[in-house]
C-alpha positions as CSV (number, residue, x, y, z in Angstrom):
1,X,36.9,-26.1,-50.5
2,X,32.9,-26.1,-50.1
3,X,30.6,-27.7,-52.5
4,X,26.9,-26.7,-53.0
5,X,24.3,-28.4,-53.9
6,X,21.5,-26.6,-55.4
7,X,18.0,-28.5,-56.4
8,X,16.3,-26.5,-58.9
9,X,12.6,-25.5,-58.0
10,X,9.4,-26.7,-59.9
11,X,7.3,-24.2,-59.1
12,X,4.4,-25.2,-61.9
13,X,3.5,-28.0,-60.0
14,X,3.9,-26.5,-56.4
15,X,-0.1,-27.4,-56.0
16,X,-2.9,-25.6,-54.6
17,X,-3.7,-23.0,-52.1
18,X,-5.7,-23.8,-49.4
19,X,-7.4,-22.0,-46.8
20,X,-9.9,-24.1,-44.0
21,X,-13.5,-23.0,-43.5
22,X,-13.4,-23.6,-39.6
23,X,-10.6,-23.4,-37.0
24,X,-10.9,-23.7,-33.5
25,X,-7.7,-21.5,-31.3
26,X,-8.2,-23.0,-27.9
27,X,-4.8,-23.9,-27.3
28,X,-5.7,-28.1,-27.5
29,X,-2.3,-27.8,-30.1
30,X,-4.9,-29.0,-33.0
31,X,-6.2,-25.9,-35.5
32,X,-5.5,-23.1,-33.3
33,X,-4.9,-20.9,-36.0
34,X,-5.8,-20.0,-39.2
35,X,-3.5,-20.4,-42.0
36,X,-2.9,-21.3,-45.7
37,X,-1.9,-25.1,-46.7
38,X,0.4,-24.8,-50.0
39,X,2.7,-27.7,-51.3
40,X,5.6,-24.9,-52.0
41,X,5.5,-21.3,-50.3
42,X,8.9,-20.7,-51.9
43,X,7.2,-20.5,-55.2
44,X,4.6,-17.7,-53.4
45,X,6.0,-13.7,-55.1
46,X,3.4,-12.0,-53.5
47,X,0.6,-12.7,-51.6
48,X,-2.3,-11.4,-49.5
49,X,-5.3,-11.7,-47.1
50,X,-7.6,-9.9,-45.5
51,X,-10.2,-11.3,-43.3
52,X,-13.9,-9.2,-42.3
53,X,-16.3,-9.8,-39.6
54,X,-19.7,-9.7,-40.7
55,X,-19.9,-6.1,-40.4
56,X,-17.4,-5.7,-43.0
57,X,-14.9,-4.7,-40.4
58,X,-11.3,-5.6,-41.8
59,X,-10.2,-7.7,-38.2
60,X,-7.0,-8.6,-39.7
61,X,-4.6,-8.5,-42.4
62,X,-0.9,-10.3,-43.7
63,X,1.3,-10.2,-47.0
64,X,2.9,-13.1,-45.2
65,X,2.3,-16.4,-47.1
66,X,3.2,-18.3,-43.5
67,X,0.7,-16.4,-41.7
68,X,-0.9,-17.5,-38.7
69,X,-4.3,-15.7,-37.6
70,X,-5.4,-16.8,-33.9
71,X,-8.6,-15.4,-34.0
72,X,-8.5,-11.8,-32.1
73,X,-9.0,-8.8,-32.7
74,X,-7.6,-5.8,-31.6
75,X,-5.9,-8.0,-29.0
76,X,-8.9,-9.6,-27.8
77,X,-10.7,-13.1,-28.7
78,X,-13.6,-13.5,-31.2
79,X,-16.3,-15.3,-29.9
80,X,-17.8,-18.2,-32.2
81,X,-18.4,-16.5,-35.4
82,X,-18.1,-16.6,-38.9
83,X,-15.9,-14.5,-40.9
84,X,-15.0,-13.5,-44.7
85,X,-11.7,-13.4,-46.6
86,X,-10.2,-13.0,-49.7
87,X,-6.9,-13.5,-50.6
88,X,-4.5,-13.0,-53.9
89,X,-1.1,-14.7,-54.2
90,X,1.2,-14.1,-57.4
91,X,3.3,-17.1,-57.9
92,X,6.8,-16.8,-59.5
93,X,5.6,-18.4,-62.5
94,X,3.5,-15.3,-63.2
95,X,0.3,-17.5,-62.1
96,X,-2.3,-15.1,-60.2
97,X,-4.2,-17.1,-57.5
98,X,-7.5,-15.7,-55.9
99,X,-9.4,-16.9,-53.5
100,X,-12.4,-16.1,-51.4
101,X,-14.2,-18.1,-48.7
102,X,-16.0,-18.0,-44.9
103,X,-13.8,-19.1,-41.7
104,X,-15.9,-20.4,-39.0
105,X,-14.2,-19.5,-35.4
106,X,-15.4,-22.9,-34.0
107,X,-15.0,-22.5,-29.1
């Protein structure tokens, strides 16, 4: 006989998304990558991002909510630059979250 224990999710107070303005990925183990902070992914239904250079290239793209971006492109490093995104995640409360911002790649 096996019980379970299941804790219900509060997803309306899961908290906010965030997304850094600077990271720097040179492997020191401290914000190598780029990547949202959010009190709950569970509670995430849908969700992406896209990131631009400044040429309005798209340089990389997840639906992942745990995404981790290290700062290349087309398998090779950006240099120190700063970079758009914009990002949507639907929550399972029905709660539409957008965001847009500028990541500095700090080396």
């Amino acid at each position: 006989c096996v019980t379970v224990f299941v804790e219900p999710m509060d997803c309306s107070t899961a908290g906010e998304l965030y997304l850094p303005n600077a990271f720097s990925p040179n492997n020191d183990g401290e914000n190598d990558f780029f990547r949202l902070y959010y009190g709950n992914r569970i509670c995430i239904e849908t969700f992406k991002l896209v990131i631009y250079n400044r040429w309005g290239e798209k340089v990389y793209e997840s639906t992942d909510p745990a995404f981790k971006w290290d700062g290349s492109y087309r398998k090779k490093e950006e240099g120190t630059a700063v970079f758009v995104y914009y990002t949507k995640a639907t929550l399972i409360t029905g709660e539409e979250i957008v965001k847009k911002g500028n990541i500095s790649i700090i080396r």
